[in-house]
C-alpha positions as CSV (number, residue, x, y, z in Angstrom):
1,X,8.9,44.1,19.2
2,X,9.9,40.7,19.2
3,X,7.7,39.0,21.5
4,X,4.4,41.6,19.6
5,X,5.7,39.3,16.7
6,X,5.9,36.1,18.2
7,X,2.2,36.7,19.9
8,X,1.1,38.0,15.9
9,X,2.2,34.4,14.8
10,X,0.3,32.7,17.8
11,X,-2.7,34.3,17.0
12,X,-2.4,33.9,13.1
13,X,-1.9,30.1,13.8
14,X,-5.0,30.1,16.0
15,X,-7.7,32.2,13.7
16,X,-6.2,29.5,10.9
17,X,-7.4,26.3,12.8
18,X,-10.5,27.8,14.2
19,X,-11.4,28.4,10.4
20,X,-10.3,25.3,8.8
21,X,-10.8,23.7,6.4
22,X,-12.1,27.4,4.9
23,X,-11.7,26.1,1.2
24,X,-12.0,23.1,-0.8
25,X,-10.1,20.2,0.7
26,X,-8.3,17.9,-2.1
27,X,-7.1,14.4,-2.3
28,X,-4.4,13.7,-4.9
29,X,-4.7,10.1,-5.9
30,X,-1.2,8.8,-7.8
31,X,-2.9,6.9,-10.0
32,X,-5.5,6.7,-13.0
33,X,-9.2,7.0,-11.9
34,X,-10.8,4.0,-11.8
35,X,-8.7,1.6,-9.9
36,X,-8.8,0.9,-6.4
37,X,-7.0,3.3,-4.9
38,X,-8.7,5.9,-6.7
39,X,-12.1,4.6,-5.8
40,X,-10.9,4.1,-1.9
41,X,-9.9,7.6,-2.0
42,X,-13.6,8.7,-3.3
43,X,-15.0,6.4,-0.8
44,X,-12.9,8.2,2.1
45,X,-13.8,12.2,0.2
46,X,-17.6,11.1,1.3
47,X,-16.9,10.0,4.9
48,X,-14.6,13.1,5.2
49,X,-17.4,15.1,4.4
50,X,-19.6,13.9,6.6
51,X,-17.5,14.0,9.3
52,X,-16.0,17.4,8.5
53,X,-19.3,19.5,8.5
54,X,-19.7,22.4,5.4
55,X,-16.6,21.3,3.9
56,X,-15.8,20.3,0.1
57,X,-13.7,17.5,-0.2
58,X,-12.4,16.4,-4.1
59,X,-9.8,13.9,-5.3
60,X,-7.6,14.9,-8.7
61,X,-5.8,12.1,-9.9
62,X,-2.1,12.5,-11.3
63,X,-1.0,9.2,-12.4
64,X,2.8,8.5,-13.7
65,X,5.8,7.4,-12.8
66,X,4.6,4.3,-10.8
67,X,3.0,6.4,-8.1
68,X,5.6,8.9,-8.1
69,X,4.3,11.7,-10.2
70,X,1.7,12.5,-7.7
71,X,3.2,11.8,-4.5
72,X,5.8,14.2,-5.8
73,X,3.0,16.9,-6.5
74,X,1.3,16.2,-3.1
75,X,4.4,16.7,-1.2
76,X,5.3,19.6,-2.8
77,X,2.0,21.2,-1.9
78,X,1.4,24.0,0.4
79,X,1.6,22.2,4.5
80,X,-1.7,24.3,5.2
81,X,-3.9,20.9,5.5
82,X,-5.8,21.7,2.0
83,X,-4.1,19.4,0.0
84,X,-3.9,15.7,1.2
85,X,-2.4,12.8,-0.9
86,X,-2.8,8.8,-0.9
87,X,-0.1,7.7,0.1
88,X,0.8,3.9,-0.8
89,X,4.0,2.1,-0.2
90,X,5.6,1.9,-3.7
91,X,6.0,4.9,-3.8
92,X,6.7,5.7,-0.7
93,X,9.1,2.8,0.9
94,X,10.0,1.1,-2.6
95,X,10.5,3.6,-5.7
96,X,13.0,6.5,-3.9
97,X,15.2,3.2,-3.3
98,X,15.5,3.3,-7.2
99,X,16.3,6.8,-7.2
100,X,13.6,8.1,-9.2
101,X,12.0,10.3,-7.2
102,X,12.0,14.0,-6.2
103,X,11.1,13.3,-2.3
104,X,12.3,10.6,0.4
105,X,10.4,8.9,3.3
106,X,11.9,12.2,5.2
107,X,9.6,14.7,3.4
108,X,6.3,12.8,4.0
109,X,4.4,13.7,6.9
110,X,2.0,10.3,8.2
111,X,-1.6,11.2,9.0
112,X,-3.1,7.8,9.0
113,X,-3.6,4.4,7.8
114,X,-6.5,3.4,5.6
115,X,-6.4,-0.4,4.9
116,X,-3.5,-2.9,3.5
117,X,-3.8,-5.4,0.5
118,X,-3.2,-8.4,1.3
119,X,-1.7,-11.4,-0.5
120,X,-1.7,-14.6,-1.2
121,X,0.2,-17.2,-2.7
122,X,-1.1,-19.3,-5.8
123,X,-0.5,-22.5,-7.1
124,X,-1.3,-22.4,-11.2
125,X,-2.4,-25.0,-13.3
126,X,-0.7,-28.0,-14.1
127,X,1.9,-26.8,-10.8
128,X,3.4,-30.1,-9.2
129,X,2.8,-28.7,-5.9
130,X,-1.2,-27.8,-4.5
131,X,-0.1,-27.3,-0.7
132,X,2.4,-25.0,1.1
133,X,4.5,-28.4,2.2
134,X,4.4,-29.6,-1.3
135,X,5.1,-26.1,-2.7
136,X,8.3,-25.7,0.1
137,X,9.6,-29.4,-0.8
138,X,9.7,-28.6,-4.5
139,X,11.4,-25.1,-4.2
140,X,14.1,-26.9,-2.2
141,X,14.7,-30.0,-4.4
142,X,14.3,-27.5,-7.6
143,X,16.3,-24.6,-6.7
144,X,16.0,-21.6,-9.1
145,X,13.7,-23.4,-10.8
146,X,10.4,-22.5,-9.9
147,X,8.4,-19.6,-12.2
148,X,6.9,-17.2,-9.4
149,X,4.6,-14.7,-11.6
150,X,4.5,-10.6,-10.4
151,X,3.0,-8.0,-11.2
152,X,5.9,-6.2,-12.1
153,X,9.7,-6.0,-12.2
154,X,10.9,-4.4,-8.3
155,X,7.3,-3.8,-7.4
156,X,5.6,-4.8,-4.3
157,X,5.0,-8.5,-5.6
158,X,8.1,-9.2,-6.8
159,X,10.0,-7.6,-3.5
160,X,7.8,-9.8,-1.2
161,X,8.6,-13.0,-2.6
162,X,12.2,-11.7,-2.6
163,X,12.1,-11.5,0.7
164,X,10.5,-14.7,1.1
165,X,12.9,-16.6,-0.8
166,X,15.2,-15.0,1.7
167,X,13.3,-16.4,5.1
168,X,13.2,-19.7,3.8
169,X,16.3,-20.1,2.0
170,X,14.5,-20.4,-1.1
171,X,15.3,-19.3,-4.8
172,X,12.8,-19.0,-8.0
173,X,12.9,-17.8,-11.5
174,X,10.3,-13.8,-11.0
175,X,8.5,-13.8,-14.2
176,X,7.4,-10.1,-14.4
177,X,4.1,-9.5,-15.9
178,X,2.7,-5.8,-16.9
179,X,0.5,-6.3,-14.1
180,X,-1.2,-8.5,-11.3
181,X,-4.5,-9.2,-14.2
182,X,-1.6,-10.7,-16.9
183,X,0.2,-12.1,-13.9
184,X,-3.0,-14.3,-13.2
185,X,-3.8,-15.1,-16.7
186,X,-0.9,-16.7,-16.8
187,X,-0.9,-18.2,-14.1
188,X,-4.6,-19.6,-14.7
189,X,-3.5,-20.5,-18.4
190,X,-0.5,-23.0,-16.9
191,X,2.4,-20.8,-18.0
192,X,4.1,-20.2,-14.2
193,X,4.2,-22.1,-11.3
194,X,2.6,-19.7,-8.6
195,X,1.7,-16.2,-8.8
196,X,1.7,-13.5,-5.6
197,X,-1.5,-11.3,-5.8
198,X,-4.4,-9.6,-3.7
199,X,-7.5,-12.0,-2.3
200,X,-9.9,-9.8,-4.5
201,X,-7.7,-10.4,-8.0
202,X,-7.3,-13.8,-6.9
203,X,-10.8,-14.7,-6.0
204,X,-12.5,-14.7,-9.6
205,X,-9.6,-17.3,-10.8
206,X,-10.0,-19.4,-7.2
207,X,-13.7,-20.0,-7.8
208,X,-13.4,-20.5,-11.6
209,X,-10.7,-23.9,-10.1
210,X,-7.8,-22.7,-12.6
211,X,-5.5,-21.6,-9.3
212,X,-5.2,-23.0,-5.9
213,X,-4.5,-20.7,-2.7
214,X,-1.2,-22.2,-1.1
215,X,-0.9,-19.6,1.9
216,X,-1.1,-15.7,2.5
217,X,1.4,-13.8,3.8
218,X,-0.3,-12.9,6.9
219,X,0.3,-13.8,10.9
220,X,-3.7,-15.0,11.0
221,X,-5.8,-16.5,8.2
222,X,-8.0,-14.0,6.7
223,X,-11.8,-13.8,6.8
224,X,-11.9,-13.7,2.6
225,X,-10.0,-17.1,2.6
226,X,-10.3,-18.5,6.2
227,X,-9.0,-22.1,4.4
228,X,-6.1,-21.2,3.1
229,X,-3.4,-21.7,5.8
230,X,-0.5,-18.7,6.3
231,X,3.1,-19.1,6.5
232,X,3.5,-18.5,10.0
233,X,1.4,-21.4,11.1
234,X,3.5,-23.8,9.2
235,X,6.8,-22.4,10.9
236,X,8.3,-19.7,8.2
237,X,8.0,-16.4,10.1
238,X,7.0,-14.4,7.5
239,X,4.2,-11.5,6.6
240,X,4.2,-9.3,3.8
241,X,1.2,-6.7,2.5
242,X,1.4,-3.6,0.6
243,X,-0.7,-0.5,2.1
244,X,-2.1,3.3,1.6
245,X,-3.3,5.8,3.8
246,X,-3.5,10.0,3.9
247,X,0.4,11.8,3.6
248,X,0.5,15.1,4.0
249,X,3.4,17.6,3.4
250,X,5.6,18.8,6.8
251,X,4.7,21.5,8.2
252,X,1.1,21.7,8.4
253,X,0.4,24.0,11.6
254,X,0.1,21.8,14.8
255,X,-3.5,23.2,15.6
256,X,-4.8,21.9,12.0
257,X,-3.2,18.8,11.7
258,X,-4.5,17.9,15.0
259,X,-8.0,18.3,13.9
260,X,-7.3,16.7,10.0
261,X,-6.2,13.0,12.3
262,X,-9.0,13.3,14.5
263,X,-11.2,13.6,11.1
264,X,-9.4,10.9,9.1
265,X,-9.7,8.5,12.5
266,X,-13.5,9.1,12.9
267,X,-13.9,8.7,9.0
268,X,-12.2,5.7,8.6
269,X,-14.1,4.1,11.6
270,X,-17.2,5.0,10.0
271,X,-19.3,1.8,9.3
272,X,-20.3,3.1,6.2
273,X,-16.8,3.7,5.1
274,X,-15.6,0.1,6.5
275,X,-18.8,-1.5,4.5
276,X,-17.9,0.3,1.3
277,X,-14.4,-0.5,1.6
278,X,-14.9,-4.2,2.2
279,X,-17.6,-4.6,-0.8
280,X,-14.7,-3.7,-2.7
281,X,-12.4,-6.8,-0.9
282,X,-10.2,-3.6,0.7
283,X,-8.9,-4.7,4.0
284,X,-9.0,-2.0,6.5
285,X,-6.6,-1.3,9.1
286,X,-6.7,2.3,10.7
287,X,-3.3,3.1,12.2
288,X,-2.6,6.6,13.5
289,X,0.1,8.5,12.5
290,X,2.8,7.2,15.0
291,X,1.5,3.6,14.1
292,X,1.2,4.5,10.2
293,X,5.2,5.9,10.1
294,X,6.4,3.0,11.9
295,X,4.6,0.6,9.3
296,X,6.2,2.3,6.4
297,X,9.8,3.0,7.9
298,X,10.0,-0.5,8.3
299,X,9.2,-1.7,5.2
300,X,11.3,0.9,3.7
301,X,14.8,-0.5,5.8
302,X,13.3,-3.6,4.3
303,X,12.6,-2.9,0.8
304,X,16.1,-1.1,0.5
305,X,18.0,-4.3,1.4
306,X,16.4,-6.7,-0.9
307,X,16.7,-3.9,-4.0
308,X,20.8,-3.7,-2.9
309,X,20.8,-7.1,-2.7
310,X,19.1,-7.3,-6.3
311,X,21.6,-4.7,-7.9
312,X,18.9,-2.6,-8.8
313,X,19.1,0.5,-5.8
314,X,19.8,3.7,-7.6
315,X,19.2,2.5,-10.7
316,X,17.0,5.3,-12.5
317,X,19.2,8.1,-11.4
């Protein structure tokens, strides 16, 4: 009787991943519709489509809670492959640090990588510094003294130049903002020093000559600001970029998540995804799911340091 069960379940697991996906497929999207994440995920729903023939793909936004209202939801989901979520690092490697979520990095099972955001480093107007050397000389001869603008108190901006501050043996004043567009505006209107933020918000500010790109936080420039030096090449060992990809529930059976990777990996190589993606300044970086878990482990240890260090881990418990 045991082993009549045992072959029952074999065959139930089977017949599922010879039929899915066998209903709609749905991307949850932590955030408000409209924004870029949301309009990456509706850029990936096509090329999942197209790559997943006859099936129905949809995204349903739940915004809230910084990313956390969603993920949550997605997580909780049933693991039969039907409900995907975008996962990004905030709420993922950053926000269960401040204990104000219902999941950990242990409940979220990686499918793959979809791009990064990038960032750069900008000197505002009327800033006595307009190069990384002059910017490093006056953090050291003015410590604490520097306005760094963010995006938002213990968000990714903030935590990366943290951490920089750390490599360097740096310190600054973090001027949160209520995000990265007030962050700019202030920078561009001379009321910080420098200002953290993606190419693609930087770029309208850059080109209008209010800001000036000091260095991105990357180990190679970047093909949207090939100029602009990074920290590494100037001898500060030091990268930092926030990311999002597909998370999934555990538990999804082994036959059906194999073929949901295989369809994320050929849609995200899709030209026509990688076009879209870029005419929106998204920089894509496909990981697989080995490659995609190591990522956000790592910047999970990392992020959990600088928040202890800051006093602020467990906070909204």
């Amino acid at each position: 009787m045991a082993g009549s069960v045992v072959l029952l379940a074999l065959a139930a697991t089977a017949g599922q991943a010879a039929t899915y996906p066998g209903k709609t497929i749905e991307i949850v999207v932590p955030y408000a519709a409209g924004g870029g994440t949301d309009l990456s995920a509706r850029i990936l729903a096509e090329s999942l489509q197209k790559h997943l023939e006859g099936s129905t793909v949809v995204v349903r936004n739940e915004p809230g809670g910084g990313g956390s209202n969603g993920t949550g939801k997605g997580l909780k989901a049933e693991a039969d492959g039907h409900t995907l979520t975008i996962g990004a690092q905030g709420p993922i490697a950053l926000l269960p640090h401040y204990g104000a979520t219902t999941y950990s990095i242990a409940d979220v099972d990686f499918l793959g990588l979809m791009g990064r955001n990038l960032q750069v480093v900008l000197a505002c107007k009327d800033a006595p510094f307009r190069t990384f050397a002059e910017f490093m000389d006056h953090a050291r001869a003015n410590p604490g003294a520097t306005l760094i603008g963010n995006s938002g108190a213990g968000g990714a901006n903030h935590l990366s130049f943290e951490a920089y501050g750390k490599a360097t043996d740096t310190s600054y004043e973090h001027v949160p903002f209520g995000g990265a567009s007030e962050a700019l505006t202030a920078c561009a209107g001379g009321h910080i020093d420098a200002v953290t933020a993606t190419p693609a918000e930087a770029r309208p500010h850059v080109e209008g000559g209010a800001v000036t790109p000091l260095f991105v936080m990357e180990r190679e420039r970047i093909a949207d600001m090939p100029e602009v030096p990074t920290a590494v090449e100037n001898g500060v060992d030091f990268t930092w970029s926030s990311w999002k990809g597909v998370i999934a529930p555990k538990g999804i059976p082994e036959d059906v998540r194999a073929t949901i990777t295989a369809v994320l990996a050929a849609a995200m190589a899709d030209p026509g995804f990688v076009q879209k993606m870029q005419e929106m300044g998204e920089f894509v970086d496909f990981r697989d799911p080995a490659g995609f878990e190591t990522l956000a482990r790592e910047d999970s240890a990392r992020a959990e340091g600088l928040i202890r260090d800051l006093g602020m881990y467990g906070m909204n418990k």
